[in-house]
C-alpha positions as CSV (number, residue, x, y, z in Angstrom):
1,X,-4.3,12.3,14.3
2,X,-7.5,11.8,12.3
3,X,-5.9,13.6,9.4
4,X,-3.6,11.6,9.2
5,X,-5.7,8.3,9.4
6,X,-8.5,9.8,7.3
7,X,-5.2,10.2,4.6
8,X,-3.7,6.7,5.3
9,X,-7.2,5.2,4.9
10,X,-7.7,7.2,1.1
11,X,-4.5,6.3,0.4
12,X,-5.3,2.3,1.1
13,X,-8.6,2.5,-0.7
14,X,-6.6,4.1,-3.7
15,X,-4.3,1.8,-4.1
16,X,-6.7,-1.3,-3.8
17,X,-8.9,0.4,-6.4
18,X,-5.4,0.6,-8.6
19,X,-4.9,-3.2,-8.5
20,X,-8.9,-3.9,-8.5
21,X,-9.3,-1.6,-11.9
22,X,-6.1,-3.3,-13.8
23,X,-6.2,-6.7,-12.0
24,X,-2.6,-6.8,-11.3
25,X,0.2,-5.8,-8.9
26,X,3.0,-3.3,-10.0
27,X,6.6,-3.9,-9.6
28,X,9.5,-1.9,-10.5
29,X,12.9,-3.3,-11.7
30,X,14.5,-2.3,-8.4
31,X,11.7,-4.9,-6.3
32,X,13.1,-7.6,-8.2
33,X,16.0,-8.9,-6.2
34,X,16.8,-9.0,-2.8
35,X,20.5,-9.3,-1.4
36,X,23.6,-10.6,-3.2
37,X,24.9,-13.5,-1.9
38,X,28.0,-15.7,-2.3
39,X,26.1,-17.4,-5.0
40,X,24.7,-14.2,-7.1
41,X,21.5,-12.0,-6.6
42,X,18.8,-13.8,-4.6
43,X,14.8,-12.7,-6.0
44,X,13.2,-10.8,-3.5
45,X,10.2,-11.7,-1.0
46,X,8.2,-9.4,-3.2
47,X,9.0,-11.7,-6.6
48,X,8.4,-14.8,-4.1
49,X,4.8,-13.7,-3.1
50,X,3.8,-12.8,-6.7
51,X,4.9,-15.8,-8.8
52,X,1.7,-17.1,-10.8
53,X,0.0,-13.6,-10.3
54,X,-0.6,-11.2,-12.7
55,X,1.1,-8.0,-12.4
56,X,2.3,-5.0,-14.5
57,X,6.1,-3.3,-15.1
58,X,7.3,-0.1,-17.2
59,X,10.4,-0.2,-18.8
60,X,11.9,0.0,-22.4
61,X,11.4,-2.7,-24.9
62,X,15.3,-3.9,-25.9
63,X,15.5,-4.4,-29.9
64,X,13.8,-7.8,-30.6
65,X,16.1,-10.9,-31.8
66,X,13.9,-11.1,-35.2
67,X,11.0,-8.9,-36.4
68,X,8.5,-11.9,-35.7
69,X,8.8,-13.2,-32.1
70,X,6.4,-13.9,-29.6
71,X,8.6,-12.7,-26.8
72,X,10.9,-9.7,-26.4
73,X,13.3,-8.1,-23.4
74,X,11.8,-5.2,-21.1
75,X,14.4,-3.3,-19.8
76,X,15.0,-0.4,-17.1
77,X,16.7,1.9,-19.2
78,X,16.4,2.4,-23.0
79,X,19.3,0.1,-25.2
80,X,20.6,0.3,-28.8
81,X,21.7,-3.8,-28.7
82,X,19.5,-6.6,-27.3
83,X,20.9,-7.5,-23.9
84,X,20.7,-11.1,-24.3
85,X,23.2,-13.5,-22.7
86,X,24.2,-17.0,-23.7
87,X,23.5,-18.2,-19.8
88,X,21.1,-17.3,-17.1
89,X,24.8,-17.1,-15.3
90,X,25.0,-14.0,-17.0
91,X,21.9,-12.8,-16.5
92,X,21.7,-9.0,-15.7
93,X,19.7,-7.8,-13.1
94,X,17.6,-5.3,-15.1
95,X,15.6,-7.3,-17.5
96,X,12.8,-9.3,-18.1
97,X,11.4,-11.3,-20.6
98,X,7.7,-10.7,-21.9
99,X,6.1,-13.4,-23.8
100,X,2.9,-12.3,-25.7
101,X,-0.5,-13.8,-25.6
102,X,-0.9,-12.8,-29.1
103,X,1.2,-11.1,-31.5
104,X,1.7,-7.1,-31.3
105,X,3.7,-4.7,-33.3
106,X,6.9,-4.3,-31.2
107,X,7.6,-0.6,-30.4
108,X,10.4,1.9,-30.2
109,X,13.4,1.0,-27.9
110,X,12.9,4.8,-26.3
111,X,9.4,4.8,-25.8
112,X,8.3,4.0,-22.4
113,X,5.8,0.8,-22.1
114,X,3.8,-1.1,-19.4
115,X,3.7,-4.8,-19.7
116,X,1.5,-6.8,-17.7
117,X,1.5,-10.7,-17.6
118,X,1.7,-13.4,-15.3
119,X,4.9,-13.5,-13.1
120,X,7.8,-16.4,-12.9
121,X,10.9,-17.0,-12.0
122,X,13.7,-19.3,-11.5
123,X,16.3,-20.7,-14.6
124,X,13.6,-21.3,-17.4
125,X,14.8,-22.1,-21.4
126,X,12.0,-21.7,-23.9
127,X,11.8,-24.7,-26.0
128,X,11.6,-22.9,-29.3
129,X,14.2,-20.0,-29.3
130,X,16.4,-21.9,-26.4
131,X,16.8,-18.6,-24.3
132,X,17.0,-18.7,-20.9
133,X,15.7,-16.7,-18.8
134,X,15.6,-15.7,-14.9
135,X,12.6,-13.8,-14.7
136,X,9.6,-13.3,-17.1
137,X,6.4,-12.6,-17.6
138,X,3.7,-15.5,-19.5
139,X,0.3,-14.6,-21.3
140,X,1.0,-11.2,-21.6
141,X,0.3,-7.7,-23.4
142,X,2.0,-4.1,-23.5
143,X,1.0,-0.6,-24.4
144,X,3.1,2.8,-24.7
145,X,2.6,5.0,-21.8
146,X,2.4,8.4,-22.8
């Protein structure tokens, strides 16, 4: 028994250190929503309680729209075409949108990348490209994972 609460408690104290040393939360693209419902895919409790908070994703970057945007689409698996849909009605449950802080050289849509940025959600359209998005993260930055 105090194995297995001497393990539990290293555990804990590992994973606080994890969010202490990058100063935000990890989510993965299957925390994102909760149930589907009559009207669509709700967001789950876990989306809920980390709106405004900074927290960090790893997915594929989807080929930009242009060359020089401050945004782009993370996805869960690698795509060819940019998964963007005229409506958030259409919106598929796999994506995010990541709008830089500052500009960065966009990457390879095979190379695996972390972004990390300040978490919304809820039907949003940016004023200067008009896309709309469901879920996204603001202010943020990304880097290849090796």
């Amino acid at each position: 028994m105090k194995s297995a609460n001497a393990a539990r408690a290293i555990f804990c104290a590992a994973a606080f250190c994890a969010v202490c040393a990058f100063g935000s939360q990890p989510i993965g693209f299957d925390e994102l929503y909760g149930e589907v419902g009559v009207l669509g895919l709700s967001f789950s409790d876990k989306v809920k309680s980390l709106a405004g908070k900074k927290v960090f994703i790893d997915g594929f970057m989807a080929p930009p729209l242009k060359a020089k945007a401050n945004f782009f689409v993370l996805t869960k698996q690698p795509m060819a075409l940019c998964p963007f849909c005229s409506t958030d009605a259409d919106w598929p449950s796999d994506i995010v949108v990541v709008y830089l802080a500052k500009a960065q050289t966009f990457t390879q849509n095979n190379a695996v990348i972390r972004a990390e940025g300040v978490l919304e959600y809820g039907s949003w359209t940016d004023d200067q490209s008009g896309f709309v998005s469901q879920l996204r993260l603001k202010e943020a930055t990304f880097w290849t994972l090796k």
